[in-house]
N, C-alpha and C positions, 0 to 999 in steps of 0.2 A: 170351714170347707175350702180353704184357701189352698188345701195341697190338692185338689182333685180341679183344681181351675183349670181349662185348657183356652189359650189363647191361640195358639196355632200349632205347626210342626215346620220343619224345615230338612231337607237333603238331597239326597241324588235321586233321583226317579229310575222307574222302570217301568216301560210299556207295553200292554197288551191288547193288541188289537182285536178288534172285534164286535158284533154288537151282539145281547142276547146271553153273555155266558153265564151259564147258570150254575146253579149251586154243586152239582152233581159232577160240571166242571174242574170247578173249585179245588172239591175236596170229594174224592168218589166216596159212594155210599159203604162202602166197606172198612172204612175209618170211623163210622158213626159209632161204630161199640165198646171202641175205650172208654174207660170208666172217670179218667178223666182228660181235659187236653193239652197236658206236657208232650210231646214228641209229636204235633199234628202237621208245623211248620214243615217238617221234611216231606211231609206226603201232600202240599200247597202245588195243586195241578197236577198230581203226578201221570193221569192217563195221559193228560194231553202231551205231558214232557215227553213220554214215552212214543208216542204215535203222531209227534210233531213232525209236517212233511217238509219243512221249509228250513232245514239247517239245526240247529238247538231252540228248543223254546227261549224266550228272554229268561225266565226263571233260573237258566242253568247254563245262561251266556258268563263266561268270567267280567265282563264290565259292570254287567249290574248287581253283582252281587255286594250289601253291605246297602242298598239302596232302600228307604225307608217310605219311597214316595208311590202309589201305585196309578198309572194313566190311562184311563179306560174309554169304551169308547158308551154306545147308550143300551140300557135296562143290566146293567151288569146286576148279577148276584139274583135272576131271579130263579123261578124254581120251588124248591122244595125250602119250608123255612129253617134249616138245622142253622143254630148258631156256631156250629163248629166250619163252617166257609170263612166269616170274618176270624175265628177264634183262628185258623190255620196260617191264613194273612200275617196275621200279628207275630203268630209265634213265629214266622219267616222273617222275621225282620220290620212289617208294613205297619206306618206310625200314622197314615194319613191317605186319603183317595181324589185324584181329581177324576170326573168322569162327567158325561151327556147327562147322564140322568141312572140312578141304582133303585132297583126293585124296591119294595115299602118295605117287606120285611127283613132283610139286607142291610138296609139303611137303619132302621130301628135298633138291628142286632148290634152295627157298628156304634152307635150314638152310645149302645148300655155299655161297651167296651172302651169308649175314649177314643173313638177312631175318626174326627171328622172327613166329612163327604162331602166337598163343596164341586157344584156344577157350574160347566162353562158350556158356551155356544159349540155346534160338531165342529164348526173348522176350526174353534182355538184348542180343543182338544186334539185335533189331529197335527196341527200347527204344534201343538209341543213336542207331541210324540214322537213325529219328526226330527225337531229340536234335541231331542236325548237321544234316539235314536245315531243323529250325527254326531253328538255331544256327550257321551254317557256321562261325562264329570259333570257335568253344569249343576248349578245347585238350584234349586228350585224354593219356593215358601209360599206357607197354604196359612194365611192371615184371617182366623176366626172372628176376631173383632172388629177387622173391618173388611171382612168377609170378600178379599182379593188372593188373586196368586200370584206370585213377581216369579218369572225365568230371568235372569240377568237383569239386562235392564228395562226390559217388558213386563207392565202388569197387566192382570186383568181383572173383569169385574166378576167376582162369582155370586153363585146362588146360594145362600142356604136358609133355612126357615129361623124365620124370628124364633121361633119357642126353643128347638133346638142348639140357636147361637146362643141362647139366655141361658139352656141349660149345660153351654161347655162354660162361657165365660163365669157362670156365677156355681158352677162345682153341681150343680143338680142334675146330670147325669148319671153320676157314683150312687146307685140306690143301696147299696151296701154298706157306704161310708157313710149315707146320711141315717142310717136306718140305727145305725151303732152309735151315731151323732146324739141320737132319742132314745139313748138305752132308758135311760131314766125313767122316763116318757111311758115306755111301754112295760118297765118292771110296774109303775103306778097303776096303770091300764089292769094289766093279768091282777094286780093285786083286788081290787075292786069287782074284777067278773070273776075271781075265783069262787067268791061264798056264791053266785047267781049259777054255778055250776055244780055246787055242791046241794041245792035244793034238789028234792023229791019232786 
């Protein structure tokens, strides 16, 4: 399980203020019916890009772009459950989230996709955002195992759930790759309930 280990992510961030934004945000409902999610990253916020009253959204500022980190503020991702918010994220580039606090099943969806979410206090969240905001180059790191963020030469303490750390550090998020890990496992399994299937 050694390839699916995540210890942390590390790069340039990008901020999005706000509290509350929810899934629909994200990624509007009218992307949900690709079949699958190759090309979802370009449609990441696109209402809001579109109807942004405040200059360009960050999404489609030229500084942030190639930025892997995303900065949020509290209950991001709640909403509707569609796994295609996070799935959208990622294909846009986003390796990692800091935020207040992300919806349960938001959070879940990123966890199955390798995405850690670690939370800080509202003012070190908005303290960073700031920080990039003035800074877009700065580089940021989101430290799973010892579950801190460093901006420069500032760290901080984050939050994330013991079962969740255990399960980037030790590769048991990947249910895919662990599932393939037990091919074996489960060819022995089907062999054994097959004849209990074959009875009358």
């Amino acid at each position: 399980m050694g390839e699916s280990r995540i210890t942390g992510t590390s790069g340039r961030a990008i901020p999005v203020r706000g509290d509350d934004i929810d899934t629909d945000r994200i990624i509007p409902a009218r992307f949900l019916r690709c079949v699958s999610f190759d090309g979802l990253g370009e449609h990441a916020f696109e209402d809001d890009r579109k109807n942004f009253s405040d200059g360009k959204h960050p999404f489609d500022r030229a500084e942030f772009q190639g930025a892997s980190i995303l900065v949020v503020n509290g209950n991001f991702g709640c909403g509707s459950s569609r796994e295609h918010a996070p799935q959208s994220l990622m294909r846009w580039g986003i390796k990692g989230f800091i935020g207040v606090s992300f919806a349960e099943i938001f959070f879940g969806n990123c966890v199955a996709n390798g995405l850690p979410c670690l939370t800080l206090e509202a003012a070190e969240v908005e303290e960073i955002q700031a920080l990039v905001e003035s800074d877009p180059g700065c580089l940021l790191e989101l430290d799973v195992s010892e579950r801190r963020v460093r901006v420069g030469e500032k760290t901080y303490s984050a939050g994330l759930r013991d079962g969740v750390q255990r399960a980037f550090l030790e590769g048991l998020w990947d249910s895919i790759t662990l599932l393939l890990a037990d091919a074996g496992d489960i060819d022995r399994v089907a062999a054994r309930l097959l004849p209990l299937k074959e009875r009358p």
